[in-house]
Every structure is written in structure tokens, then in C-alpha cells.
C-alpha positions as CSV (number, residue, x, y, z in Angstrom):
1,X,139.7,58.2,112.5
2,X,138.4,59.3,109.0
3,X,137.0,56.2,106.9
4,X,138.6,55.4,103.6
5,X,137.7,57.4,100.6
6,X,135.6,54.6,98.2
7,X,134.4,56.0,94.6
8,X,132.8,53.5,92.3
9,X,132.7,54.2,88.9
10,X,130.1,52.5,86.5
11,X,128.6,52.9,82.9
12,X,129.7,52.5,79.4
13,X,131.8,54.6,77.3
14,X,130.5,54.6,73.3
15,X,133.1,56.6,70.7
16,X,131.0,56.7,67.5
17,X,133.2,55.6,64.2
18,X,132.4,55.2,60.9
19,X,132.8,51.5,59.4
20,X,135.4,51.1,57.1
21,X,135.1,47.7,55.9
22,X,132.9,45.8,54.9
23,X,133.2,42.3,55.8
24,X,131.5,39.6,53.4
25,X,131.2,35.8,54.6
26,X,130.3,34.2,51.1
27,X,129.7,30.1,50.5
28,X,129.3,28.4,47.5
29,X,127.7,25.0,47.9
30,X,125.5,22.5,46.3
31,X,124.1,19.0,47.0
32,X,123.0,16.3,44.8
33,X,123.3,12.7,43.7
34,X,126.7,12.6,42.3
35,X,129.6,13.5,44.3
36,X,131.7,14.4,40.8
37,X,129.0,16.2,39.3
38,X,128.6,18.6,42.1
39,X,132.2,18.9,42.9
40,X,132.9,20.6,39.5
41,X,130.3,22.7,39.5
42,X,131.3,24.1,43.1
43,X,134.7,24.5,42.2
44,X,133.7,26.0,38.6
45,X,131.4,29.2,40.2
46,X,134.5,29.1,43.0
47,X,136.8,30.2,39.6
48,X,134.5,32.6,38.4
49,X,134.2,34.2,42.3
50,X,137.9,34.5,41.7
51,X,138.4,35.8,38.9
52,X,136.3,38.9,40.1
53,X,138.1,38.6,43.2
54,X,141.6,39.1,41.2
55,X,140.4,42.0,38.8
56,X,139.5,44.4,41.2
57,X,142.1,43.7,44.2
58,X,145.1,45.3,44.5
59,X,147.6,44.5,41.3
60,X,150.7,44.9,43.1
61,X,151.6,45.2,47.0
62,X,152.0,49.3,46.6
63,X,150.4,51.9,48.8
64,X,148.5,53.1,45.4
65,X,147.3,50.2,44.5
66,X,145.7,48.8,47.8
67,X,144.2,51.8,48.7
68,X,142.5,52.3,45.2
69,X,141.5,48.7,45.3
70,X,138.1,47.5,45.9
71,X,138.8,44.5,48.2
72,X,141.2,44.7,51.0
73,X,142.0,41.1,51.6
74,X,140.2,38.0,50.6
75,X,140.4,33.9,51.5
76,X,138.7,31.0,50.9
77,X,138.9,27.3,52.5
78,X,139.5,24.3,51.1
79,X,136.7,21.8,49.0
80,X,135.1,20.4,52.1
81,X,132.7,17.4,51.1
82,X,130.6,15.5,53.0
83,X,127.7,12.4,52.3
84,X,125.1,11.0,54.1
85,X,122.0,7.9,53.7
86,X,118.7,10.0,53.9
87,X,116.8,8.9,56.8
88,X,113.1,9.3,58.3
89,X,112.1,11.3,61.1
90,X,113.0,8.7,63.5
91,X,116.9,8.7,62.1
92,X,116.2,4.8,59.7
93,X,117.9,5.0,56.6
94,X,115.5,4.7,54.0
95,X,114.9,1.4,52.2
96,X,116.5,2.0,48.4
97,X,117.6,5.5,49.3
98,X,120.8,7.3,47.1
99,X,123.1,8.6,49.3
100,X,123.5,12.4,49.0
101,X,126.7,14.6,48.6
102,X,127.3,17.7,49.6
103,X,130.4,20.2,48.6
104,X,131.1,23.6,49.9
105,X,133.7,26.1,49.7
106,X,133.6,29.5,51.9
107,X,135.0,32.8,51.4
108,X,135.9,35.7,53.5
109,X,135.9,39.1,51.4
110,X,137.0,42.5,53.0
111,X,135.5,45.2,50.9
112,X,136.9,48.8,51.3
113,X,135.2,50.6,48.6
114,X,131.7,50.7,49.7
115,X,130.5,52.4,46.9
116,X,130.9,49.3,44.6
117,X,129.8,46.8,47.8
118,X,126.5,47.3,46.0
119,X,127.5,46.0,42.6
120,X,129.8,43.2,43.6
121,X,127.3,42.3,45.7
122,X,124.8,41.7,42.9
123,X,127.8,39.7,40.8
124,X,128.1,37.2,43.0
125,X,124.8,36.6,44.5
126,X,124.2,35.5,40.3
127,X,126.6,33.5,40.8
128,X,125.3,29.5,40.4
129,X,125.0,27.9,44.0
130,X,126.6,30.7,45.6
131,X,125.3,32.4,49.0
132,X,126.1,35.8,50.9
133,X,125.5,34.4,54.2
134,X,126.1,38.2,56.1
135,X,127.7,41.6,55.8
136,X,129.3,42.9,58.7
137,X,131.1,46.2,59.5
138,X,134.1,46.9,61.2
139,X,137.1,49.3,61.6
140,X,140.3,48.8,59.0
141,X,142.7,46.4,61.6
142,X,143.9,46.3,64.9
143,X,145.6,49.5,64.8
144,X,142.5,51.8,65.3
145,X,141.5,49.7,67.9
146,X,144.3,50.3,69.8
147,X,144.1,54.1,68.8
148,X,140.5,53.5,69.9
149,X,141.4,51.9,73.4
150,X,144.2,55.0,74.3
151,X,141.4,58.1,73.8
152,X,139.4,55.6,75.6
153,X,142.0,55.3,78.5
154,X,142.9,58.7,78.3
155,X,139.3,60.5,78.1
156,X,138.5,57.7,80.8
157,X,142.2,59.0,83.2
158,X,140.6,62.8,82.7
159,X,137.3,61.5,83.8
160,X,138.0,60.0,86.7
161,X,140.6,62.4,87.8
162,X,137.1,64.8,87.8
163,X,135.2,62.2,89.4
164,X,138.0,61.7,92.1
165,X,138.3,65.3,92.6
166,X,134.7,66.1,92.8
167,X,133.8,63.0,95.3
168,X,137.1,64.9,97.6
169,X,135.6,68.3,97.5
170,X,132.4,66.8,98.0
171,X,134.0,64.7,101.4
172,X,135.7,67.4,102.3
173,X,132.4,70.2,102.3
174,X,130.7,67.0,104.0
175,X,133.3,66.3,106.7
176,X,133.8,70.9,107.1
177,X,129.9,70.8,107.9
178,X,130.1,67.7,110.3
179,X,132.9,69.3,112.0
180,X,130.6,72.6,112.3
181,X,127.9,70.5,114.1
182,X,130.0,69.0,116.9
């Protein structure tokens, strides 16, 4: 009796693509004595951030005017605030001590024009107690990643149809020669 045909197949597949977005995580934040104080100034660089946000995405919901756009999407969460009694090294509130206020708002920005990511990055780094905490890259939506899996799952069928048929010829020649030698 023959034993059962095994192939293993291992490795990684890699499909190079361009990024076509540019993905922005942006915060605006600032911490200080008075909760009122800080809460309007937070919420007064989040309406300048918006009002570049508005002028350069899409005016209207037409193919023309999201794909000329700068930014693809954007969001931002609510006014989260927080407050805390400074403490020592040991975690002992401090004898006298102000308690501290902190209020943050974040944003997520999806560039597609990186030619201006440059320039609207400068904008709002000026921007008073405003942070660009990272730029990432990605693809446009979940769409061309499932475009992306099917060449993978098709490339990967026609691969390991060859691999299949190579490691049976290659059984076959071996099994032809060990009949030989009986």
C-alpha cells in the first residue's frame, strides 16, 4: 500500500501597494488650574481645526467633489475632562495642593491628497495645545482589501496547483525508481 500524499506549504505572500491615505490621529489638549479656563481654550483651537477641516473637504456628497477634496473623512470625540489632587511619589496628596484639570478632544483625519498632507500638517501642528500624535498609511477602504485577498487566493490556487503537481511528478519519478530497484 502507497502512503498518503502530504505537501506542506509555508511562507508569506507580500503584494506591494501604494498608500492611498493618509491617516492622521490629531488631539488637542491642555491642563491647568481652572477647569473653565481650559475648557474654552480646547474647544476654541477644536473650531479653528474645523474650520480647516470644512474648507478643504468635500462641499457636497458628489463623485467630483470627494475625489478633488483634500480630506476623505474626518471625526472627532466628545470634550472628555478629567481632575485629579497632585500627589508625591509615594501616591499622598500634597498638603495645600490645587487640584488640576485636564480637557482633551481627539480627531481622526483621512487625508487623500498627499501633496497638501505637508501643509495641513504644518496648520495644525500651530495650532494652540494641539498634537499630531502619528501618521499612518493605509489602502482607500475595505474594498481593495478584499480585491487584495482574491489575487491573493487566486495567485495562491495557481501556486499550489504547481506545488501539488510538482510534489506528484516528483512521487511519482521517486516511486518509478523504487519500483526499478525491487
Amino acid at each position: 500500500m502507497v502512503a498518503p500524499l502530504t505537501i506542506a506549504v509555508t511562507g508569506i505572500a507580500i503584494i506591494p501597494k501604494r498608500a492611498e491615505r493618509a491617516l492622521l490621529d490629531v488631539e488637542i489638549s491642555a491642563t491647568g488650574f481652572s477647569r473653565a479656563f481650559i475648557s474654552a481654550e480646547v474647544q476654541l483651537s477644536c473650531r479653528r481645526l474645523e474650520d480647516i477641516l470644512r474648507k478643504i473637504s468635500p462641499a457636497n456628497d458628489s463623485q467630483l467633489a470627494r475625489e478633488s477634496a483634500t480630506i476623505a473623512h474626518w471625526s472627532m470625540t466628545s470634550l472628555k475632562t478629567t481632575s485629579h489632587l497632585p500627589t508625591d511619589q509615594y501616591g499622598t496628596v500634597l498638603k495645600n495642593a490645587q487640584r488640576v484639570y485636564s480637557t482633551s478632544v481627539s480627531f481622526d483625519i483621512r487625508i487623500r491628497d498627499f501633496s497638501k498632507l505637508g501643509t495641513f500638517a504644518s496648520q495644525v501642528s500651530t495650532l494652540p495645545y494641539t498634537l499630531i500624535h502619528s501618521v499612518r498609511w493605509a489602502l482607500r477602504c475595505c474594498i481593495d482589501y478584499w480585491h487584495l485577498w482574491l489575487l491573493l487566493y487566486f495567485r495562491g490556487q495557481r501556486l499550489l496547483k504547481g506545488l501539488i503537481r510538482d510534489g506528484v511528478e516528483f512521487y511519482v519519478s521517486i516511486a518509478a525508481v523504487s519500483s526499478n530497484q525491487i
